[in-house]
C-alpha positions as CSV (number, residue, x, y, z in Angstrom):
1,X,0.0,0.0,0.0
2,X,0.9,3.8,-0.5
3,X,-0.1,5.9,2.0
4,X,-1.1,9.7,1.3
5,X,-1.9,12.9,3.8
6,X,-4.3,15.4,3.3
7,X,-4.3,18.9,4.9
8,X,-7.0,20.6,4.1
9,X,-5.4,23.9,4.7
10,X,-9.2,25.6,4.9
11,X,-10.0,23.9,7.6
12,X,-6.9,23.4,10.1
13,X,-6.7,26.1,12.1
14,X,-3.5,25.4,14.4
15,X,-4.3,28.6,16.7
16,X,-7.5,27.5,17.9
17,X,-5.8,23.8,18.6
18,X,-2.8,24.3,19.4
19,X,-1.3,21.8,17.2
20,X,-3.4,18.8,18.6
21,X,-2.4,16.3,15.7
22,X,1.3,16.8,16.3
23,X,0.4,16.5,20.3
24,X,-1.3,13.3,19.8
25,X,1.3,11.5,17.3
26,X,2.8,8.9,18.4
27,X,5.8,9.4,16.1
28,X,6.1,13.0,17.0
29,X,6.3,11.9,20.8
30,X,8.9,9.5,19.9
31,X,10.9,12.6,18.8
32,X,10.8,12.2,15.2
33,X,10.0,14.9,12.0
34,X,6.3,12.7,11.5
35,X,4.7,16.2,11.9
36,X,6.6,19.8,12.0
37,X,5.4,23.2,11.4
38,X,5.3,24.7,7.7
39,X,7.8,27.9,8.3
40,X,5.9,29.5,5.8
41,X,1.9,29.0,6.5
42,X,2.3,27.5,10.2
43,X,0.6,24.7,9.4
44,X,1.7,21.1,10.0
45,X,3.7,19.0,7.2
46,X,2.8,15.0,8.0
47,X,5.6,13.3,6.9
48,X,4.0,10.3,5.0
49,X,7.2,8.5,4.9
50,X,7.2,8.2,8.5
51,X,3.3,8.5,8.9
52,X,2.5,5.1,10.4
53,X,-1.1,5.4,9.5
54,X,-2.6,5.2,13.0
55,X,-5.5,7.3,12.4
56,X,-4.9,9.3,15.5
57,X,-4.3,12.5,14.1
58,X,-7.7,12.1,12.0
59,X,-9.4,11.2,15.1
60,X,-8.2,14.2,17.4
61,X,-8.3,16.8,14.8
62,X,-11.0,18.6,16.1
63,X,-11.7,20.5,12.8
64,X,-11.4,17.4,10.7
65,X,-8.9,18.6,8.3
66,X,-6.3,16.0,8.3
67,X,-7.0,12.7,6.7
68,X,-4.6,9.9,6.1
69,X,-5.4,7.8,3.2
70,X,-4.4,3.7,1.6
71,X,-3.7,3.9,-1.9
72,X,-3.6,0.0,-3.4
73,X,-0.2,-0.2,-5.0
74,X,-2.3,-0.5,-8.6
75,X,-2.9,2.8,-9.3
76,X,0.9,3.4,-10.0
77,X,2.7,6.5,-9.9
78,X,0.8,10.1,-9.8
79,X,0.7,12.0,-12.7
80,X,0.1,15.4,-10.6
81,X,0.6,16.3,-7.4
82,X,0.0,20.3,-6.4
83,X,2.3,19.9,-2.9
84,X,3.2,18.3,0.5
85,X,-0.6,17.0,1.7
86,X,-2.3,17.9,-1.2
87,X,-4.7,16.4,-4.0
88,X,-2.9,13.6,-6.1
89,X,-4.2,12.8,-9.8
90,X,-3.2,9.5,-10.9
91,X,-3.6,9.0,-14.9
92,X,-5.1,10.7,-17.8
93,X,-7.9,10.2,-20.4
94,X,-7.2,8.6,-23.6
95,X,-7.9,11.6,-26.5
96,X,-9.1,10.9,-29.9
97,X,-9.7,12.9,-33.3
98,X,-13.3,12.9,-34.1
99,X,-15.1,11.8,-30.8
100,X,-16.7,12.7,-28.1
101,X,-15.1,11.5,-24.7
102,X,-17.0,11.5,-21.2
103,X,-15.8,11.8,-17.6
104,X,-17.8,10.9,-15.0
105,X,-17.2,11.2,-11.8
106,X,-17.4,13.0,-7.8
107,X,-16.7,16.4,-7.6
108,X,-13.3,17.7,-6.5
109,X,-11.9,14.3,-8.0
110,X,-9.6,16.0,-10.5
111,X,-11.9,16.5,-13.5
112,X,-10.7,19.8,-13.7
113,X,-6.6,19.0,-13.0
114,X,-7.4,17.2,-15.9
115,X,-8.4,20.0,-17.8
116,X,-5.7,22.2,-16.9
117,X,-3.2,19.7,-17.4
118,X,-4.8,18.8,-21.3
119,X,-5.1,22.8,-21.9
120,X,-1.5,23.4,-21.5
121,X,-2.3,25.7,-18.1
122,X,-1.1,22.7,-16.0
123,X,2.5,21.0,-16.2
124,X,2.4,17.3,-14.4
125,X,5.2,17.1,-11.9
126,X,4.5,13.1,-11.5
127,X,4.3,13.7,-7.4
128,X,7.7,15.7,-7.6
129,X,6.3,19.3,-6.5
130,X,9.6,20.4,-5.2
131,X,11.1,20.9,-8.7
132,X,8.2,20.7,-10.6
133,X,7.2,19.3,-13.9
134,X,8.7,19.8,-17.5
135,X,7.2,19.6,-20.9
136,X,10.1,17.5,-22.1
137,X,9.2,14.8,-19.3
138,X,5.5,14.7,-20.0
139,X,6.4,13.6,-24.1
140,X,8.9,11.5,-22.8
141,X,6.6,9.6,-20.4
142,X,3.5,8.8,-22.7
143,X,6.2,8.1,-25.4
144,X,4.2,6.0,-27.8
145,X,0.9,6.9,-27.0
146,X,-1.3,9.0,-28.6
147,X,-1.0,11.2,-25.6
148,X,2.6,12.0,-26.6
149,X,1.8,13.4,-30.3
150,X,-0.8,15.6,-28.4
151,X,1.5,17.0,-25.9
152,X,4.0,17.8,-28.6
153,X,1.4,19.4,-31.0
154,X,0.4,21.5,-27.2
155,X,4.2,22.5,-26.7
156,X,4.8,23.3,-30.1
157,X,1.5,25.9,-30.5
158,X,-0.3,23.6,-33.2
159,X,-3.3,22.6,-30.8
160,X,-5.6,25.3,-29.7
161,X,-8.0,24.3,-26.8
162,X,-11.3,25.9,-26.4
163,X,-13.0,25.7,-23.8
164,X,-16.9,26.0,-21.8
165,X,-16.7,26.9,-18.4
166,X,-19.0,25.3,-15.7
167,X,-20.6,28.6,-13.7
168,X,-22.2,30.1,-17.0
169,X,-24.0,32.2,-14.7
170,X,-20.8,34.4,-13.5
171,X,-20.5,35.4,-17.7
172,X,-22.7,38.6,-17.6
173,X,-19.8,39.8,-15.2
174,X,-17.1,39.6,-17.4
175,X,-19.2,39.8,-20.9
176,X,-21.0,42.9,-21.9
177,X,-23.0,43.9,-24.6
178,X,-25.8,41.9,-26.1
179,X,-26.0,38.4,-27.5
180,X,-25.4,39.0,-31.5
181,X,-23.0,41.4,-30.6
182,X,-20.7,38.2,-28.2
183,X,-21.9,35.2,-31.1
184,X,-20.7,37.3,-34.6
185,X,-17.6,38.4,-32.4
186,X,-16.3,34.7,-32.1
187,X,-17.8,33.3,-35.2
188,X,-14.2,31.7,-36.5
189,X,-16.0,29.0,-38.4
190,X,-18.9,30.7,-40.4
191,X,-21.5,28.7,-38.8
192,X,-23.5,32.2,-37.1
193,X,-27.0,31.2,-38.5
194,X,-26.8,27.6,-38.1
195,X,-26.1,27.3,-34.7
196,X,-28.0,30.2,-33.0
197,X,-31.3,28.1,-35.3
198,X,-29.5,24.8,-33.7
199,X,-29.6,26.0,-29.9
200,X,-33.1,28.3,-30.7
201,X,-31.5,31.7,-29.8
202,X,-33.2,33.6,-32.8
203,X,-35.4,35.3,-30.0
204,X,-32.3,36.4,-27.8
205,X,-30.1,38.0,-30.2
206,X,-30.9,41.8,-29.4
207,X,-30.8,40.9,-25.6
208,X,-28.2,42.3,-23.4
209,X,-26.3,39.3,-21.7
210,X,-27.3,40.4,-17.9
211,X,-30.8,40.0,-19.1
212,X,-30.5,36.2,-19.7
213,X,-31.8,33.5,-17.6
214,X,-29.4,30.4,-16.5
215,X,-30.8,28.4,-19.5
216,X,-29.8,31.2,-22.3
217,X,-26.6,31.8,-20.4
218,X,-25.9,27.9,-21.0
219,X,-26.9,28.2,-24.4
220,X,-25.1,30.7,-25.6
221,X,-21.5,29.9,-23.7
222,X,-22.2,26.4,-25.7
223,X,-22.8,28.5,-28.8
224,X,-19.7,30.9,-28.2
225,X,-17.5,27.6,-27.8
226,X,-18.9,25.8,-30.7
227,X,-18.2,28.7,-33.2
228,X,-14.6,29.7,-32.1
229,X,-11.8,27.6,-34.1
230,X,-10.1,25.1,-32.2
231,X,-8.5,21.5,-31.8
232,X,-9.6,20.4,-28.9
233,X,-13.1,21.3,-27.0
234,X,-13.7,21.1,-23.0
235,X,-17.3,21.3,-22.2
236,X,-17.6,21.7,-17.9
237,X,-21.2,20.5,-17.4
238,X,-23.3,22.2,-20.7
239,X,-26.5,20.7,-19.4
240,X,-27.2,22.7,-16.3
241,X,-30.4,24.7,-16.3
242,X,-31.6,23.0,-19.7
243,X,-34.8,21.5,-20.6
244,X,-34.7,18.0,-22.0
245,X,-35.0,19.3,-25.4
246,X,-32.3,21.9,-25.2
247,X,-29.9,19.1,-23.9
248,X,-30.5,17.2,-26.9
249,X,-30.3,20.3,-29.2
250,X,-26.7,20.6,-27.1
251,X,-25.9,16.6,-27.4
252,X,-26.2,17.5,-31.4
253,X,-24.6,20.8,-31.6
254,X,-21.5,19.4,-29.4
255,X,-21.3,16.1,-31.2
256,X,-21.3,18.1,-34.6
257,X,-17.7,18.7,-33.8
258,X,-16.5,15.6,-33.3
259,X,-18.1,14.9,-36.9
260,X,-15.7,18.1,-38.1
261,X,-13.0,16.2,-36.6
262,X,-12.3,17.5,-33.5
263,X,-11.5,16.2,-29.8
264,X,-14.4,16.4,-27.2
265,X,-13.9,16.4,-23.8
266,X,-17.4,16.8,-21.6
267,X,-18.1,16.9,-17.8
268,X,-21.6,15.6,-17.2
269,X,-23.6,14.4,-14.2
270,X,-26.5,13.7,-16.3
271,X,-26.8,10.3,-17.3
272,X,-29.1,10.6,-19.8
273,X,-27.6,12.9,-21.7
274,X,-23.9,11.8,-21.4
275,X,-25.0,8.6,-22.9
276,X,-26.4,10.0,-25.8
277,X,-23.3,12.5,-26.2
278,X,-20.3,10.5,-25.4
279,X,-18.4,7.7,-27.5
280,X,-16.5,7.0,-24.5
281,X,-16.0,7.6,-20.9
282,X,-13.8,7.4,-18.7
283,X,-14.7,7.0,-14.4
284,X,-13.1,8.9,-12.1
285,X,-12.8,7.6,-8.6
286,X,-11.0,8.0,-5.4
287,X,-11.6,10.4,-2.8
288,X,-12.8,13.8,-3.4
289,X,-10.1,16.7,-2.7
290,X,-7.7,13.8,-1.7
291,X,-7.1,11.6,-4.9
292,X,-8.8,10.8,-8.4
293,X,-7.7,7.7,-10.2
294,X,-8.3,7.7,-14.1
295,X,-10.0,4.6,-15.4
296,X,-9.6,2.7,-18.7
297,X,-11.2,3.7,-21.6
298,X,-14.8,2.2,-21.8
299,X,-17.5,2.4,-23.8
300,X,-20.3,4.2,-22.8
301,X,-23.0,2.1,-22.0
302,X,-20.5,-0.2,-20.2
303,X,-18.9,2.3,-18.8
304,X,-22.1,4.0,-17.3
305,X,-23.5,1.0,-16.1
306,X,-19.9,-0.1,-14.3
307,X,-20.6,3.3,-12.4
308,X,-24.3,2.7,-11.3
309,X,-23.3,-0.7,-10.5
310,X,-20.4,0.7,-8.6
311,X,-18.0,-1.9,-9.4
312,X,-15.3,-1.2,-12.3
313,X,-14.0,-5.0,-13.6
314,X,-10.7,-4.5,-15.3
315,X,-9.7,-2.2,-12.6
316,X,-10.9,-4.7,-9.8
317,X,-12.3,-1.9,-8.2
318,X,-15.3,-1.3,-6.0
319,X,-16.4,2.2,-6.1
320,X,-19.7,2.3,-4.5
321,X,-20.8,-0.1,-1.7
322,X,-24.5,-0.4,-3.3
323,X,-25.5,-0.3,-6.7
324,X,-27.8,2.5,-7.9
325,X,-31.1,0.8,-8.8
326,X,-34.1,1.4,-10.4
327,X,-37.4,0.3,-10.3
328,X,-40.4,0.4,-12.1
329,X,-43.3,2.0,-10.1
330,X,-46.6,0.6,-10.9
331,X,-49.1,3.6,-11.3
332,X,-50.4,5.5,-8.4
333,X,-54.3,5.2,-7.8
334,X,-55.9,8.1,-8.1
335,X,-57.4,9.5,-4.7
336,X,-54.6,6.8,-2.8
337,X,-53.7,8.8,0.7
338,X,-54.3,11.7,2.8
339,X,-54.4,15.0,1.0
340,X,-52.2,17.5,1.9
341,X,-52.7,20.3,-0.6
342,X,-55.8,20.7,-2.7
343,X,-56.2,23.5,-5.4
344,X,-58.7,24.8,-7.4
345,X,-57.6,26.0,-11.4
346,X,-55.4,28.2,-11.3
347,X,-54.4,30.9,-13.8
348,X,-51.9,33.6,-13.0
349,X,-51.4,36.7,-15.8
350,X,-48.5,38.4,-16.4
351,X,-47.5,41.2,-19.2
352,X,-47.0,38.8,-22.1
353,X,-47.6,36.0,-20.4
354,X,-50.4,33.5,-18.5
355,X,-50.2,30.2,-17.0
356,X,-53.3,28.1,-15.8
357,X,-53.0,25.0,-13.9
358,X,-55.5,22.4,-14.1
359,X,-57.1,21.5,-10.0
360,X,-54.7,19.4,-8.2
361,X,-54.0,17.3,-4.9
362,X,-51.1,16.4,-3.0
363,X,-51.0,14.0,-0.5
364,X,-48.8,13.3,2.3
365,X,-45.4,11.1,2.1
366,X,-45.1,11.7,-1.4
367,X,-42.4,13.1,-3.8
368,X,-44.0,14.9,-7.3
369,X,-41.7,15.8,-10.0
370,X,-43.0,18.7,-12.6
371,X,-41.0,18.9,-15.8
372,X,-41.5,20.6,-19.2
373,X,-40.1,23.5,-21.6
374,X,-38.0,26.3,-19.7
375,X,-40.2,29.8,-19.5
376,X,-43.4,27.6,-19.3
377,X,-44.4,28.4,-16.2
378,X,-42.7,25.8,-13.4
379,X,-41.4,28.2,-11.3
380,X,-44.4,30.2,-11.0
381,X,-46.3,27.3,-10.1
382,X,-43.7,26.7,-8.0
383,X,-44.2,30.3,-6.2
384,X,-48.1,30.5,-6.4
385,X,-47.5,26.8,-4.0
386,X,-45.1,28.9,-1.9
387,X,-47.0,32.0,-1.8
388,X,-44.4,34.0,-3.3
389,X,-47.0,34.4,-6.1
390,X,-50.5,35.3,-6.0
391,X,-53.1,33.8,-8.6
392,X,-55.0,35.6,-11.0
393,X,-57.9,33.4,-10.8
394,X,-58.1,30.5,-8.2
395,X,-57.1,29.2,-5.6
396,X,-55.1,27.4,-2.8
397,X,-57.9,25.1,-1.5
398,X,-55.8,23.7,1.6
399,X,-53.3,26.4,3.5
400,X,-49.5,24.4,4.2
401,X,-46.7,25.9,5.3
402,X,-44.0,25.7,2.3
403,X,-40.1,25.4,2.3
404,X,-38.9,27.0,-0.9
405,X,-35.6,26.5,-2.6
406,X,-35.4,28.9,-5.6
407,X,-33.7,28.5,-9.3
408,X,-31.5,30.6,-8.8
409,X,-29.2,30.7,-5.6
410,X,-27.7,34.0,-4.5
411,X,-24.4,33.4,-3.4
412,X,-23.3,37.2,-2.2
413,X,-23.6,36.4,1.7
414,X,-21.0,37.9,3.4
415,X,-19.9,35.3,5.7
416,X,-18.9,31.7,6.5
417,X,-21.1,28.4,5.6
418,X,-21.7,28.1,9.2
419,X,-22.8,31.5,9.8
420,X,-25.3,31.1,7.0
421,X,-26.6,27.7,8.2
422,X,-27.2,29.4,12.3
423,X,-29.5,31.9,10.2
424,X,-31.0,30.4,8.1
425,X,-31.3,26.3,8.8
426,X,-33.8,26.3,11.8
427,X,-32.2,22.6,13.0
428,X,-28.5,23.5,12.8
429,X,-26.7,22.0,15.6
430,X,-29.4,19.8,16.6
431,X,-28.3,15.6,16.2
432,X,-31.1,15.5,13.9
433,X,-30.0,17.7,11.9
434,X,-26.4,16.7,11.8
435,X,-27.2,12.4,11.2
436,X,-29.9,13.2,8.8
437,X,-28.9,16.7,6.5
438,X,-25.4,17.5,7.6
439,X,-23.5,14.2,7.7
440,X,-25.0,12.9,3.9
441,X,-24.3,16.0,2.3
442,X,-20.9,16.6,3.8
443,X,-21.3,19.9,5.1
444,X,-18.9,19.6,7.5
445,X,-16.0,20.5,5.0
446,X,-18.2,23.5,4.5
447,X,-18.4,25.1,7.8
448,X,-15.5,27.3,7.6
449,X,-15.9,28.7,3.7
450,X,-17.1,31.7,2.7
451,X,-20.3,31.4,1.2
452,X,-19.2,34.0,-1.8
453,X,-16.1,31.1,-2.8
454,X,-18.3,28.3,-2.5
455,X,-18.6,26.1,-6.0
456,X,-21.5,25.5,-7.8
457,X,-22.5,22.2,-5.9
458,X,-21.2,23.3,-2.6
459,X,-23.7,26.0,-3.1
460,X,-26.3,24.2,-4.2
461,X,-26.1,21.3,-1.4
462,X,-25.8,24.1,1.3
463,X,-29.6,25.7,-0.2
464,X,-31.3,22.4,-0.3
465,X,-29.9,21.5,3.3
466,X,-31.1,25.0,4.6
467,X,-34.8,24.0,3.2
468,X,-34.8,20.7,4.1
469,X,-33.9,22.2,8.2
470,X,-36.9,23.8,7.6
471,X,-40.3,22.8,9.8
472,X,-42.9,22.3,6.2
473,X,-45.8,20.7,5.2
474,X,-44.3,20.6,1.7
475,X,-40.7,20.9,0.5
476,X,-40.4,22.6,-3.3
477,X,-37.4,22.3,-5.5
478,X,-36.5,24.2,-8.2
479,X,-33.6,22.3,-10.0
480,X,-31.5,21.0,-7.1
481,X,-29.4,19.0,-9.0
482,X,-28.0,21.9,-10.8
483,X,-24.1,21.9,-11.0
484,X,-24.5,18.1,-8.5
485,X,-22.3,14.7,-9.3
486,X,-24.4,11.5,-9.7
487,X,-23.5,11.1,-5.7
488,X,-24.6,14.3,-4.8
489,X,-28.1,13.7,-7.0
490,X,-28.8,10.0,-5.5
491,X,-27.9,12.0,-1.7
492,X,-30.4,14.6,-2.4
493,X,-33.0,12.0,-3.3
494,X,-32.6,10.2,-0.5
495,X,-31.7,12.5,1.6
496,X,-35.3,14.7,0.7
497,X,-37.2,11.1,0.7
498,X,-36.3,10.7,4.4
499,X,-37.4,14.3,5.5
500,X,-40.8,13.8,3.9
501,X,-41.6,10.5,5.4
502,X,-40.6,11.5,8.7
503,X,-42.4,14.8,8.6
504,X,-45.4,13.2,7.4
505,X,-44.7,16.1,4.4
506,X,-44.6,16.3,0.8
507,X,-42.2,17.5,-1.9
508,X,-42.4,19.3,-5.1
509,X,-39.6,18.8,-6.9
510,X,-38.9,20.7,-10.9
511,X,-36.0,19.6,-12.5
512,X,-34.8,18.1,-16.1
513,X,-32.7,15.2,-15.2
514,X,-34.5,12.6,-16.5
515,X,-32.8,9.9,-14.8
516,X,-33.0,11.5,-11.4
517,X,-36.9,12.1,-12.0
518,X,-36.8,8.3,-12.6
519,X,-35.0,7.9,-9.3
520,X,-36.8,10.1,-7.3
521,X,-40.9,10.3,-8.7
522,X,-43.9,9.3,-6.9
523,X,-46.0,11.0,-9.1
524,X,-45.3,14.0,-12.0
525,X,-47.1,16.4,-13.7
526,X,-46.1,18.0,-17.1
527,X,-46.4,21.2,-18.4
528,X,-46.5,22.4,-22.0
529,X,-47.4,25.8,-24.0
530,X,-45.4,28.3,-25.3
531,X,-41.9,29.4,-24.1
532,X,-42.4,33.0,-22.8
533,X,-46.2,33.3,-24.3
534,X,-48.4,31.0,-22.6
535,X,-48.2,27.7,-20.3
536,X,-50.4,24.7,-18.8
537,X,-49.9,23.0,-16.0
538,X,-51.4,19.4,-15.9
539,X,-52.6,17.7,-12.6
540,X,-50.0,15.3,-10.8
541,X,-50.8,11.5,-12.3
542,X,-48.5,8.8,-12.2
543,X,-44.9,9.0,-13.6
544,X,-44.9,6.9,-17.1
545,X,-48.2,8.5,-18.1
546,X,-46.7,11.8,-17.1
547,X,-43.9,11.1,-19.3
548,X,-45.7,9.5,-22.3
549,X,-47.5,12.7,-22.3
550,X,-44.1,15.0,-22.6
551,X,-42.2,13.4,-24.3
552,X,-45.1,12.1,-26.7
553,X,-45.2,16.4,-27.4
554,X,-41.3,16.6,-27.5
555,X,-41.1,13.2,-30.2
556,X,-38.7,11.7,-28.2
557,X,-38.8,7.8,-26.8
558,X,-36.8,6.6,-24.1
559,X,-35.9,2.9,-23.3
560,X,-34.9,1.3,-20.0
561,X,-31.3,-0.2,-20.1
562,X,-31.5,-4.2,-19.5
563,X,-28.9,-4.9,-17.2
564,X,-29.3,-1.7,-15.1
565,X,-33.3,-0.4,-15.7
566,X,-31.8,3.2,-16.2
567,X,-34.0,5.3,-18.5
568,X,-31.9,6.0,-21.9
569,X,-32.8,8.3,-24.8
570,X,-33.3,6.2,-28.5
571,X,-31.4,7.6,-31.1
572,X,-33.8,9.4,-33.6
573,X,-35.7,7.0,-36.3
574,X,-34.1,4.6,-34.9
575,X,-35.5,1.1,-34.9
576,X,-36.8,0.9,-31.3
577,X,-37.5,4.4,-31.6
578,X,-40.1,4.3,-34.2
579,X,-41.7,1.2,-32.4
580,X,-42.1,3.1,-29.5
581,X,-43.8,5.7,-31.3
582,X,-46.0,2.9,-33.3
583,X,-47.0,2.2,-30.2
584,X,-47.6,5.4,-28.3
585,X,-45.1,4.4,-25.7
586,X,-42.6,7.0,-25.3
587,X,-41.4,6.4,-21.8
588,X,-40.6,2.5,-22.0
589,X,-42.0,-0.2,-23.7
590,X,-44.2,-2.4,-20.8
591,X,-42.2,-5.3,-21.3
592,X,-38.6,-3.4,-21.3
């Protein structure tokens, strides 16, 4: 075995202690160097040559910021290390010319060392971070490979790398000017018209970019990447805040240049729609802000269903302790439980636009999922159930108290994680709180971090903690799984599936992850219309009717995956896709 220490240098905080891990260390006490004091930050340096791996320094830490980790001997020799007690990367993906490759994975695994490293912005030191790494070492090491032609195309300036950042919502900060203006400005490849009809921005063009909602913002960093000129294309995450249909829109626009015969790279948690993008993946596993390991190359259907069953077999590596499973619901009877919510029709009138909802219940102990076309109305269902919104006409027929986690999350709070959870999670502190909400979504590594430098899914598992804290009749979501790995999303559903069974409560949950909705869904209700104009909201019914109904109006079929019962889009006229349609079963045929 190969033991590493990790110092998380956020969280140690040696004035408060007093040095407690060198105190306790039993190699320390036997006078030798196992911990000393970095000169320089005055935090301690473990030694992980002399580090007998006791554990006690883990265990007496009382901010939890050392951890002392067994690497099997098989994952050979790191290809990055950024210093003494620090993340390790072990490996790199294998690139190819004209295809699309996937990496799937935790957060803070090294998907984005990855990048750097592939971008040129990154030299790998091979765990030698005292002298640091060299070009000339990095050809010489993947010598025979296709990795070494790439890195000598990188050094030499004949690869340029474009790339699609993950937080599409900071853009408007550093991008002014409207839309046209930021697309005809990086238009390298002439393809202006077609892609703006591809990704249906014709009706955002003359909009100024701080006007644009999450799902434009995605839309048109995917479009700004797709039109510049490059070799090599990075794509952090481009599903986040899109409908199903604008995922698939992006699965075509983004696979159109690996057909031009360029490298893809994507980052993406959603199952669904890495499947249909990717060639092949690669799994990333480990232990997040400690290690990543690089798998083999694998196809992507293998390759997705090694990581839901958790157990990758060429590697001989188990990665999960249970498999992800899931199961096929049979319907929900109508008028089955105790209502909880009742109301009447609804209809709610803006300038431009109106939404009416069709009378609905809600009983207790149950999840509902509500998906359809972005600026059709969700959220302000959403907020007319919250009483953030008041209806035009109609009615909510039973008064609940609601728990609301919004779209968007503000992230400006001027203070620690902590400080935010005392004022704003009711339960903080409680052991309720902490078995239940804090210890499944980690927050313990948050407690110390300013809210304003939190990450996208550090921020987003910090808001749906804060609601779930909250004393409710029913919970509503508005896309938590925004900027969330595949973990982080079967957490949350667990995690929100437990607080509404032991409240007695309910939850509303709108979100486009089709697979999660699988996961997660009691019952769903759809809603269709116009984008912007006009929208209808359906009554909650049972899931595969729900999604018959959308995705009969979106002409898209799913199929459930044999080995693994994961939902997984058909390819267009495809054979199983036009059965489906034959058949009026756009979900899942009955006996898939």
């Amino acid at each position: 075995m190969t033991r590493i220490s990790i110092l998380d240098k956020d969280r140690c905080k040696p004035k408060k202690c007093n040095y407690v891990c060198m105190m306790y260390c039993p190699g320390v006490r036997m006078e030798e160097d196992t911990i000393v004091i970095d000169e320089n930050t005055k935090k301690p340096l473990i030694s992980e040559e002399l580090c007998s791996g006791c554990g006690i320094c883990t265990n007496r830490c009382p901010f939890g910021a050392v951890s002392v980790i067994n690497l099997p001997e098989a994952v050979g020799e790191p290809i990055h290390r950024f210093g003494p007690n620090s993340f390790e990367l072990f490996g790199l993906p294998t690139l190819k010319e004209g295809s699309v490759l996937g990496l799937l994975g935790q957060n803070g695994i090294g998907k984005s060392t990855i990048m750097n490293i592939l971008s040129g912005q990154l030299i790998p030191n091979f765990g030698d971070y005292e002298n640091g790494g060299s070009w000339d070492k990095v050809i010489d090491y993947y010598r025979g490979s296709a990795l070494q032609n790439y890195f000598k195309a990188l050094v030499a300036g004949e690869i340029k790398t474009i790339h699609k950042p993950q937080m599409v919502d900071q853009l408007p900060k550093v991008v002014k000017g409207n839309v046209k203006t930021l697309l005809s400005s990086v238009d390298e490849r002439g393809l202006f018209d077609e892609i703006v009809e591809d990704l249906d921005l014709k009706n955002v063009l003359e909009r100024d970019m701080g006007n644009l909602s999450g799902g434009e913002l995605q839309r048109v960093a995917i479009a700004a990447t797709v039109l510049r000129e490059g070799d090599f294309y990075y794509f952090d995450e481009p599903t986040s805040w899109l409908d199903v249909r604008q995922r698939l829109n992006a699965v075509k626009v983004i696979r159109s240049l690996a057909d031009a015969g360029k490298t893809v790279l994507v980052i993406e948690h959603d199952l669904a729609t890495l499947d249909a993008l990717s060639d092949n993946i690669h799994i990333l596993y480990g232990q997040p802000g400690g290690y990543g390991v690089v798998s083999g190359n694998k196809g992507v259907r293998v390759g997705i269903n090694a990581y839901i069953n958790g157990f990758l077999q060429e590697e001989n590596v188990r990665i999960r302790k249970n498999p992800i499973e899931f199961s096929i619901r049979p319907p929900t009877p109508e008028d089955d439980g105790e209502v909880l919510s009742e109301y009447s029709d609804l209809r709610k009138e803006y300038d431009g636009f109106t939404l009416e909802a069709d009378a609905g219940k809600i009983y207790h102990n149950e999840i509902v999922t509500a998906f359809g076309s972005n600026g059709i109305g969700k959220t302000t269902f959403a907020k007319i159930l919250a009483g953030e919104e008041k209806p035009t006409e109609g009615e909510i027929l039973e008064e609940v108290k609601i728990a609301y986690k919004p779209q968007y999350i503000v992230s400006d709070y001027d203070g620690t994680c902590q400080d935010y959870l005392f004022e704003n999670a009711p339960t903080y502190g409680s052991n309720i709180f902490k078995s239940e909400i804090g210890n499944p979504f980690n927050l313990d590594e948050l407690l110390d971090k300013k809210v304003k430098k939190l990450s996208g899914g550090e921020l987003q598992r910090l808001a749906v903690a804060c609601t779930l804290s909250q004393d409710a009749d029913i919970y509503l979501f508005d896309e938590p799984t925004a900027f969330l790995d595949v973990e982080q999303r079967l957490i949350a559903a667990r995690v929100i599936r437990k607080i509404v069974e032991s409240n007695n409560a309910a939850a509303l949950i709108v979100d486009h992850d089709i697979v999660f909705i699988d996961y997660i869904s009691d019952r769903a209700m759809v809603f269709n219309g116009e984008p912007g104009l006009k929208g209808k909201a359906f009554k909650p019914t049972d899931l595969r009717n729900s999604m018959n109904h959308f995705l009969g109006d979106l002409e898209i079929t799913f199929r459930r995956d044999k080995e693994t019962k994961r939902p997984r889009v058909n390819k267009m006229d495809s054979y199983l896709d036009r059965e489906q349609k034959e058949q009026g079963e756009y979900y899942y045929l009955k006996d898939n």
